[in-house]
N, C-alpha and C positions, 0 to 999 in steps of 0.2 A: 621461617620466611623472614627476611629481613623488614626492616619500617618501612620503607616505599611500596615492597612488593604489599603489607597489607594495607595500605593505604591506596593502594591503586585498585586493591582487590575490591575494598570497601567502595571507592567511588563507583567503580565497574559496579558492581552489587544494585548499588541503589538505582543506578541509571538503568539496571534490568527492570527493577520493579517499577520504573516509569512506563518503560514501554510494551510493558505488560500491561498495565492498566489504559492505554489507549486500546486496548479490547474492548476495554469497556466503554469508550468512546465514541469509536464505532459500531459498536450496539445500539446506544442513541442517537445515531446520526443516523445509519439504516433503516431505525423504528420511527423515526422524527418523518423523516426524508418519507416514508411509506404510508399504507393506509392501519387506522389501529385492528382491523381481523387479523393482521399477519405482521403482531408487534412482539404477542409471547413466542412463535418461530421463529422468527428472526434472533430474538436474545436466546432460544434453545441451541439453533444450530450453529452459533456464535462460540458457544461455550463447548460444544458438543466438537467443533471443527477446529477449534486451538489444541484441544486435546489429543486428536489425531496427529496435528501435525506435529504436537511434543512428543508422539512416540516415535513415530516414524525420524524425526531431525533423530533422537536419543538412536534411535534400531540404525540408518545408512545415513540419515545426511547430514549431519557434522562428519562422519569421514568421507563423504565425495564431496564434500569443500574443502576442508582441511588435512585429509589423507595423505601420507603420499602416492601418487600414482602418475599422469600423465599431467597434457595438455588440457586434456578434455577433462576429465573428473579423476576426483579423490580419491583412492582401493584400499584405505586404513582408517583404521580407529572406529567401526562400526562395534556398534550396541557400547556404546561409550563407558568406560567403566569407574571416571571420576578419581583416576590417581593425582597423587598430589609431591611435588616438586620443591622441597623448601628453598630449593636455590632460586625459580622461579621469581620475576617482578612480577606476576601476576597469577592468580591459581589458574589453573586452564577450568577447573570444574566453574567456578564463577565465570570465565571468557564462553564456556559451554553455553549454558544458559543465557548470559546477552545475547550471544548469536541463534539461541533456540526463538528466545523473543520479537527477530527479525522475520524469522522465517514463519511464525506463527501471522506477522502482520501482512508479510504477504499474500497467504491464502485468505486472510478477513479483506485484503483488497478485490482480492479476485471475486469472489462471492457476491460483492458489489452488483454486478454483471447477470448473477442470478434472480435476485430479488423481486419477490411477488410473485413467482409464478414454477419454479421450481419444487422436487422433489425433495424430501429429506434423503432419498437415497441415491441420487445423483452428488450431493453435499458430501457425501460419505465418502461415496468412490473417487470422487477427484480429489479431496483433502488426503486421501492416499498417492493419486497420482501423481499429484503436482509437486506432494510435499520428498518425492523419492526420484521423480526422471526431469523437472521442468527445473523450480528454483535451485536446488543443489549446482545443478548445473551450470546456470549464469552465474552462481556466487562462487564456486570453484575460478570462472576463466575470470574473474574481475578481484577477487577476495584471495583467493586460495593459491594462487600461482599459477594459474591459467593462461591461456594463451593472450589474451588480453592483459592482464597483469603485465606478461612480459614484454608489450609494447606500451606499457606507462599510463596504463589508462586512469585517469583523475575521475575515481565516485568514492566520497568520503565515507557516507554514510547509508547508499544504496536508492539514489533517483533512478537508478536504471535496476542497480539488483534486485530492490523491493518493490521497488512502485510502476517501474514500465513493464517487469512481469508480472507483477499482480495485474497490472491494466490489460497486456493482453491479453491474456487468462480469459479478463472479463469481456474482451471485445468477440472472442470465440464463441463464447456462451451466450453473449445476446442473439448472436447471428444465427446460433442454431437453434436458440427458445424461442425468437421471434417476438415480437412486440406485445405489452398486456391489453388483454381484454378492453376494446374503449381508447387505449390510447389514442388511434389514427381513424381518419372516418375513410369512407369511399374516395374520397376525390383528395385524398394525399393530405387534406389538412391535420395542424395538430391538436390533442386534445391535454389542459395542461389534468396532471394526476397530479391533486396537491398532496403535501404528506401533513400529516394529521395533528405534529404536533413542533410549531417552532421553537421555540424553549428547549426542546429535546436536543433539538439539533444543532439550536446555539452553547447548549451547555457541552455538547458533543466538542463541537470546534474549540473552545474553553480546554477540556481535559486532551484533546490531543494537540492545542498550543503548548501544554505544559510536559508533555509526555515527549512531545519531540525533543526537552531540553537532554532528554535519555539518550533519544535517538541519535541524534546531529555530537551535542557535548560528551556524551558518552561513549562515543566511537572514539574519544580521545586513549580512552581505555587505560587511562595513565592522570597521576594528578601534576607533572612536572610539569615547570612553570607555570603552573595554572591555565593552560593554551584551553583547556574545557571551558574559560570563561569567553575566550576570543571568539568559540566557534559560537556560542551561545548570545555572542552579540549578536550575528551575523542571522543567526537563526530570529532573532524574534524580530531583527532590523527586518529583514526579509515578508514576514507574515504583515506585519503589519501595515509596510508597503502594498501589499498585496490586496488585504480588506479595502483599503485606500481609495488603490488604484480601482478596482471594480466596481466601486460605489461610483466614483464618477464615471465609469463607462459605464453602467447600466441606467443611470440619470440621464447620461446624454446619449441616451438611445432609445431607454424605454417612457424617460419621462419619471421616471419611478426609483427610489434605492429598494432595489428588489431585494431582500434577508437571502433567499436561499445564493444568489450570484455573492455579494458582499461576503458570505459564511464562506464560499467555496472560491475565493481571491484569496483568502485567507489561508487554505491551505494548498493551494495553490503555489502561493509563494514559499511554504512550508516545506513541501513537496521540492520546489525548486531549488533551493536552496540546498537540500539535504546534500549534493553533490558535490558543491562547490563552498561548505561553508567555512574550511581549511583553506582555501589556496584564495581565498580573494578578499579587495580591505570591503571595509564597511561601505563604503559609497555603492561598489558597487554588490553588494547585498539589496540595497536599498532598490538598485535599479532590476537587479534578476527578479526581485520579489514583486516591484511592481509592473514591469513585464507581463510574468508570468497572473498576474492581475486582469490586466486586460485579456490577453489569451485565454484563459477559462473562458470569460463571457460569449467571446466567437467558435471556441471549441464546440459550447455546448448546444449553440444554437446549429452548429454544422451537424454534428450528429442526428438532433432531432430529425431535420430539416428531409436527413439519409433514412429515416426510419431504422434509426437505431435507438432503442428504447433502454436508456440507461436510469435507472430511477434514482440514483446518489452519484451520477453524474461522476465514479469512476474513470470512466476513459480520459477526462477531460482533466481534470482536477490531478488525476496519481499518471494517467497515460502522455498527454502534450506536454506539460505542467513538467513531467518527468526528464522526459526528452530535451525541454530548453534548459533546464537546471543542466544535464549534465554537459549541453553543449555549450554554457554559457563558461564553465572554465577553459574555456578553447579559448575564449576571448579574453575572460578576466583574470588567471590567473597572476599574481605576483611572483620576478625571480624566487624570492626569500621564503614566500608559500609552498614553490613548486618545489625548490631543494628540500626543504623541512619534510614534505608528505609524499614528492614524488612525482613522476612526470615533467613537463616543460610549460617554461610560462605562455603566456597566451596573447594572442594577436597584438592587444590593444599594449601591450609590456616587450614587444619586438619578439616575441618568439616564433611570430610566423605563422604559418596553417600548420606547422604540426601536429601540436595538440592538439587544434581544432580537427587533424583529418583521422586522430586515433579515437577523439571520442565519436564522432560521427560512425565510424566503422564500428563503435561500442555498440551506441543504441542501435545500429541496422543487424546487427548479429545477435544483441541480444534478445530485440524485437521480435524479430521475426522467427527465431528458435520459438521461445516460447511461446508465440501467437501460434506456430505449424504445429507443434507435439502436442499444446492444451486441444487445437480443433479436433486431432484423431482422436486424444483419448474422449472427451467430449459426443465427438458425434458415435463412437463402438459402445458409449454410455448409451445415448440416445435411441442407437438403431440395436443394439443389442443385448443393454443391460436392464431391460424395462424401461427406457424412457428418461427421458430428463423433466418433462412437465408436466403439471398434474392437467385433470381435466376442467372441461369448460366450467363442467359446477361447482367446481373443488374449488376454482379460481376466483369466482364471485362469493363463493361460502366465506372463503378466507381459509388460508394455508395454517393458524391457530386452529382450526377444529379439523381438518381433514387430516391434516399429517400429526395432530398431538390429541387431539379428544377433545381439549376443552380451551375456550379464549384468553387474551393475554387480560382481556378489559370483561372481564363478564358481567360487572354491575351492567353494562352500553348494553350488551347483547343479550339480556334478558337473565344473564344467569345458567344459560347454557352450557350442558357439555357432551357428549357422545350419549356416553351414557343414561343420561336423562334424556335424552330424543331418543336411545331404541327403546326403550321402557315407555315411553309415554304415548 
C-alpha cells in the first residue's frame, strides 16, 4: 500500500474507534436521561444490540450499501471477507468497519424510542430487522449509489442516513409501547420523569462531542489537504452554537437554563450539522447549529404535549435536528464546497431550489421508508412475537431485575437480585 493509502487508512482507523466509543455515550445519556432500576438494562442491551448489528452489517449490510446491484439496494459483497488491495488509497477492511460503526449508532438511536418499558426480546429482533431491511437501505440510496445519490444529494456524514432513521425507528416504537407508567395523568397533563443522574448525562454529551470529531472528520476518510480539519471546525462551531442557543431559549421561556434542554442543543447542533459539515463556511455552521438549538427546545415540548413519550428526547434531538441539518445545505452550501463533495450550491450562494428540492425529496423518502417498514416490523413484533412491553409490575420493579435478575445500583435497592427473592 502506498504512504497516503496508509495514512488515510490510519486516520480512517482512529476516527472508527471514536465513533465506536459514542456507544458508550449513549449508554450514559440513556442511563442518566432514565430512572436508576433500569440503568444496568439499559448498558446490557447497549452492548448486547451493537453486537447484533456488527454481525448482521459483517453477514448483508455492507453489501446492500455498497454492493453492486440496483437503485434500490446493494446484491454483493455479503458476509464480507476483508480482502485487501495494496493498490488501494485506503484498505476497504478499515472503510468496512467505519461504516459498520455508523450503522451500529443508528440502532443505539433507535432504541432511544424504547427506553424504560421495553422487552430485552423486542431489542433483539428489531436490531436484526433494522440492521438488514431498514438502514442498509437508506445508506445504499444516499451512500452507496442509490437512487438518491444519483440526484446529488448533500449528507456528508448521515443527518438523514443515521439519525432521521434511527429517529424514525424510534418514533414507531413509542407509538406502539405507548407512554410510561405515570408519565400522563387523566386530564392530558404532563408528568416530568426525571432521570436520575445529570453528570451521566453531561459526561454522555462530552464523549459524543468528541466522538462526533470521528463521525463528521472522519467521513473525510482521506487525510489530503487536511479538509478532516475544516469539517471538524464546522463540527464543534456547530455544537456549541447549539448548547448556546438553547440555554437562552429555555431561559427565556422557562425562566430557568434547564441542563437536560442546554445538553440536548448541544447535540442538536451536532446532529445538524453532521450533513452539511463539508459543503458550508463556518458562519454558517454557527447559524445551522444554533438554529437547530432553538428547535430542540419546541420539538420537545411538541411531542410531549402529543403524548409521545420519548425519554432521551430522540425524535427531537437525532429526528427535527436531523431533518434541518440536512436541509440546511439547500441553503448553505458553497460553489467550491459543492464541486469538492458534490451536488449544487444552495439558495443563499445562487443555486436556486435545487438542492434544496433534492434534499427535501431526501429526508421525505428517507423518512418515511424507515418510519413505514420499522412500524410493521415493530407492531408483527408486538402483535405476534410475544410482545414488545413488559408488564405493569415489571415496569415499576424496574426492567434491571425482570429482564437480567439483578440491579444496575444494588447497594440503592437493598442488595437484591432474582435469586435471592425466590429463595427467601
Amino acid at each position: 500500500m502506498s504512504e497516503i493509502g496508509l495514512m488515510n487508512s490510519v486516520w480512517t482507523m482512529l476516527a472508527t474507534v471514536l465513533v465506536i466509543l459514542m456507544v458508550g455515550g449513549f449508554i450514559l445519556l440513556e442511563a442518566g436521561s432514565t430512572r436508576m432500576k433500569n440503568a444496568g438494562h439499559i448498558a446490557a442491551k447497549t452492548i448486547l444490540t451493537f453486537g447484533i448489528a456488527s454481525l448482521m452489517f459483517w453477514a448483508v449490510g455492507y453489501g446492500m450499501i455498497f454492493g453492486e446491484g440496483n437503485a434500490f439496494v446493494g446484491l454483493s459483497k455479503f458476509f464480507y471477507s476483508g480482502g485487501i488491495d495494496p493498490s488501494s488509497d485506503l484498505a476497504e477492511s478499515v472503510f468496512f468497519l467505519f461504516q459498520l460503526a455508523f450503522a451500529g449508532i443508528a440502532i443505539t438511536i433507535a432504541f432511544g424510542g424504547f427506553a424504560e418499558r421495553a422487552k430485552l426480546s423486542s431489542y433483539v429482533w428489531f436490531a436484526i430487522l433494522f440492521s438488514v431491511f431498514i438502514y442498509p437501505v437508506v445508506a445504499h440510496w444516499i451512500w452507496g449509489g442509490g437512487w438518491l445519490s444519483d440526484h446529488g444529494k448533500q449528507d456528508f456524514a448521515g443527518s438523514t442516513v443515521v439519525h432521521l432513521t434511527g429517529a424514525m425507528a424510534a418514533l414507531a416504537a413509542t407509538m406502539i409501547l405507548k407512554p410510561r407508567i405515570g408519565k400522563y395523568n387523566q386530564d392530558g397533563s404532563v408528568n416530568e420523569i426525571e432521570g436520575h443522574n445529570q453528570v451521566y448525562t453531561s459526561l454522555a454529551v462530552l464523549l459524543l462531542w468528541v466522538g462526533w470529531f470521528g463521525f463528521n472528520a472522519g467521513s473525510t476518510v482521506s487525510v489530503d489537504g487536511a479538509f478532516f480539519g475544516y469539517v471538524a471546525l464546522n463540527t464543534n462551531l456547530a455544537a456549541a452554537a447549539g448548547a448556546v442557543a438553547a440555554m437562552f431559549v429555555t431561559v427565556v421561556v422557562t425562566g430557568k437554563a434547564r441542563v437536560s434542554t442546554i445538553l440536548n442543543g448541544a447535540l442538536a447542533g451536532l446532529v445538524a450539522i453532521t450533513a452539511s459539515c463539508a459543503f458550508v463556511a463556518p458562519w454558517a455552521a454557527v447559524l445551522i447549529g444554533g438554529i437547530a438549538g432553538v428547535i430542540v427546545h419546541y420539538s420537545m415540548e411538541f411531542f410531549e404535549k402529543r403524548k409521545i413519550d420519548d425519554p432521551i428526547y430522540a425524535l427531537s434531538v437525532h429526528g427535527v435536528a436531523g431533518i434541518w441539518g440536512t436541509l440546511s445545505t439547500g441553503f448553505f452550501a458553497t460553489p467550491e464546497l459543492a464541486a469538492m463533495n458534490g451536488g449544487l450550491p444552495g439558495l443563499f450562494y445562487g443555486g436556486g431550489f435545487t438542492q434544496l428540492g433534492v434534499q427535501l425529496l431526501g429526508v421525505t423518502a428517507s423518512g418515511a421508508y424507515a418510519f413505514v417498514v420499522s412500524y410493521i416490523f415493530l407492531y408483527v413484533i408486538h402483535k405476534g412475537l410475544g410482545g414488545m412491553r413488559v408488564s405493569k409490575g415489571e415496569e415499576l420493579q424496574g426492567l434491571d431485575l425482570s429482564e437480567h435478575g439483578s440491579y444496575g445500583y444494588p447497594e440503592v435497592f437493598g442488595g437484591q437480585s432474582q435469586k435471592h427473592r425466590k429463595t427467601s
